[in-house]
KEMAR-603983 format. One record per residue (C-alpha): residue in one letter; x, z, y. Coordinates in Angstrom, 2 decimals. Example, Ala and Ser with C-alpha at 12.3 -4.5 7.8 and 13.67 -1.06 7.14 Angstrom:
! residues 2
type/x/z/y
a/12.30/7.80/-4.50
s/13.67/7.14/-1.06
! end
This chain:
! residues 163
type/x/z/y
x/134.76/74.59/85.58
x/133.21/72.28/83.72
x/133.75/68.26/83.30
x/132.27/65.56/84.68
x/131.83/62.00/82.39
x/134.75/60.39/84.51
x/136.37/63.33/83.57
x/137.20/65.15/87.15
x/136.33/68.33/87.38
x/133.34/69.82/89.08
x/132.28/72.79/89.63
x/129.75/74.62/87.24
x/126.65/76.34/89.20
x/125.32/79.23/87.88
x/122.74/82.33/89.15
x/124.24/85.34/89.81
x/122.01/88.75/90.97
x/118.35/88.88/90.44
x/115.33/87.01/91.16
x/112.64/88.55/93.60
x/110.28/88.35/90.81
x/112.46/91.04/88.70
x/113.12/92.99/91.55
x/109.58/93.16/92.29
x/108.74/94.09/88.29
x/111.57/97.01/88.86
x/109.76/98.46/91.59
x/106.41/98.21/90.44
x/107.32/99.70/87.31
x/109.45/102.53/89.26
x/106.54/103.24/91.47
x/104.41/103.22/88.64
x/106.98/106.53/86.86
x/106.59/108.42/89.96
x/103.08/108.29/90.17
x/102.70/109.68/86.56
x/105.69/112.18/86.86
x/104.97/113.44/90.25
x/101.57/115.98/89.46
x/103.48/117.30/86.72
x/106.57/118.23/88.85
x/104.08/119.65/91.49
x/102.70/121.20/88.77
x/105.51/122.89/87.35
x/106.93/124.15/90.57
x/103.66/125.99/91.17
x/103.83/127.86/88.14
x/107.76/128.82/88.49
x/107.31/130.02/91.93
x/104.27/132.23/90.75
x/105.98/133.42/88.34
x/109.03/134.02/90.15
x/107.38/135.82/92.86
x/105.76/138.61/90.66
x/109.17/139.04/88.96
x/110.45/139.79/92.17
x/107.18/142.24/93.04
x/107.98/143.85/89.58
x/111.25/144.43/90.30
x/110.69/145.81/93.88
x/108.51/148.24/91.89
x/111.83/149.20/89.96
x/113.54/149.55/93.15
x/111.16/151.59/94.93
x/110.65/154.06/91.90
x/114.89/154.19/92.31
x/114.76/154.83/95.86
x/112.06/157.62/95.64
x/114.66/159.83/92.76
x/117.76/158.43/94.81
x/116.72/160.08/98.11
x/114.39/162.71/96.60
x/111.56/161.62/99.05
x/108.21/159.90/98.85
x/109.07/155.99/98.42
x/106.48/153.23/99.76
x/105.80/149.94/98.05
x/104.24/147.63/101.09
x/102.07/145.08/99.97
x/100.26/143.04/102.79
x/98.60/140.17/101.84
x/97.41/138.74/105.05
x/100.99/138.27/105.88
x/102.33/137.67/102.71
x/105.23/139.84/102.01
x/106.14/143.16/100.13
x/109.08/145.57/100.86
x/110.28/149.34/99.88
x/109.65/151.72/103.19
x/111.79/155.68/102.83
x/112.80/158.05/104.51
x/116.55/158.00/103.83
x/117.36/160.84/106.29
x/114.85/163.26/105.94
x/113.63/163.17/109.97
x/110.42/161.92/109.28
x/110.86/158.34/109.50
x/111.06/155.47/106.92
x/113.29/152.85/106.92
x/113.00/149.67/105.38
x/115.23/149.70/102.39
x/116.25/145.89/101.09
x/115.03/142.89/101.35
x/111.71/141.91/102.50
x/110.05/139.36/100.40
x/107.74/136.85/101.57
x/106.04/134.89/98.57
x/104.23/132.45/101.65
x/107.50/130.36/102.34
x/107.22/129.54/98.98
x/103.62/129.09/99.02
x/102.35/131.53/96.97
x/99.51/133.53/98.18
x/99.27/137.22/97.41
x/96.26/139.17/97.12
x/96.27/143.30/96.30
x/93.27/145.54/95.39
x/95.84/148.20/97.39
x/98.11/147.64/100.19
x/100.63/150.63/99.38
x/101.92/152.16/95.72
x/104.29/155.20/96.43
x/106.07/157.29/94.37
x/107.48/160.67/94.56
x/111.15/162.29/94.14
x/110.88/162.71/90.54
x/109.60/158.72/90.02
x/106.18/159.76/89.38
x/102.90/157.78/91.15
x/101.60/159.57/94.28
x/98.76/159.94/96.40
x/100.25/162.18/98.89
x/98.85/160.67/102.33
x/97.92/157.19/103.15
x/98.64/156.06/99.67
x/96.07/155.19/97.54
x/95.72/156.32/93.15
x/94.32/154.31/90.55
x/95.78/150.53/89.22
x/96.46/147.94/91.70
x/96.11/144.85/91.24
x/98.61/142.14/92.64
x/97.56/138.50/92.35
x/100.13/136.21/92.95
x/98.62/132.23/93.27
x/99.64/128.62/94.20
x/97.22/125.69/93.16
x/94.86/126.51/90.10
x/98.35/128.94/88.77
x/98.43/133.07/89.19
x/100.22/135.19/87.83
x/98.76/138.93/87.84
x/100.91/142.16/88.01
x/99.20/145.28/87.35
x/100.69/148.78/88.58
x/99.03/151.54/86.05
x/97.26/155.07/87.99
x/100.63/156.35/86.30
x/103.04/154.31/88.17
x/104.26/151.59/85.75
x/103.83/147.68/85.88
x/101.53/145.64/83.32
x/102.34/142.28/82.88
! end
């Protein structure tokens, strides 16, 4: 309260809050952060999720090696590009049909495209690279890409993965 020359009191006015103008600046200036932060975020998340999705192929390589000395039977690492996905195929009971052991992965939900120069590595009961029936010998070649990013996994004639 503040007062007056008679001396009464009157009450004192004063601006609370803020003026459109500043609100205005605030959300220019916001608008103006996301624009410049947003590529780079984009950016980023491209490269983690390639990344991240030829760990996982790597480690499915592991896996399927495992499975191959665990059961003591030629183990099948599925790669099929048009679809997207890779998973471990063996034949757990020894009848002549392979099951799908694990997980399937499927790199497309997050994007990533996947591209092979083979669609099968196998591996027989000791471990070892095979070529025994549809599988192919030699390196493969697994591209795994989002945007202008890849990330390239490369399985040896030998059986082991090159990063």
């Amino acid at each position: 309260m503040s007062r007056s020359v008679s001396g009464a009191r009157t009450p004192s006015v004063e601006a609370g809050g803020f003026s459109i103008i500043e609100i205005v600046i605030a959300l220019v200036l916001g608008a103006i952060a996301i624009a410049v932060v947003t590529p780079r975020v984009s950016d980023a998340y491209r490269r983690y999720a390639t990344r991240t999705i030829a760990d996982e192929f790597a480690s499915m390589h592991g896996f399927a090696r495992s499975m191959a000395t665990k059961y003591g039977r030629l183990s099948e690492l599925h790669i099929d590009p048009s679809s997207g996905q890779f998973w471990v195929q063996v034949d757990t009971a020894g009848v002549g049909t392979a099951d799908t052991i694990g997980v399937p992965r499927y790199p497309a939900r997050s994007k990533v495209r996947v591209t092979s120069s083979r669609p099968m590595i196998c591996f027989d009961a000791s471990g070892a690279a095979s070529s025994r029936g549809s599988c192919g010998s030699g390196m493969a070649v697994i591209v795994f890409s989002s945007g202008h990013h890849s990330d390239t996994v490369r399985v040896t004639a030998a059986g082991n993965v090159l990063r």
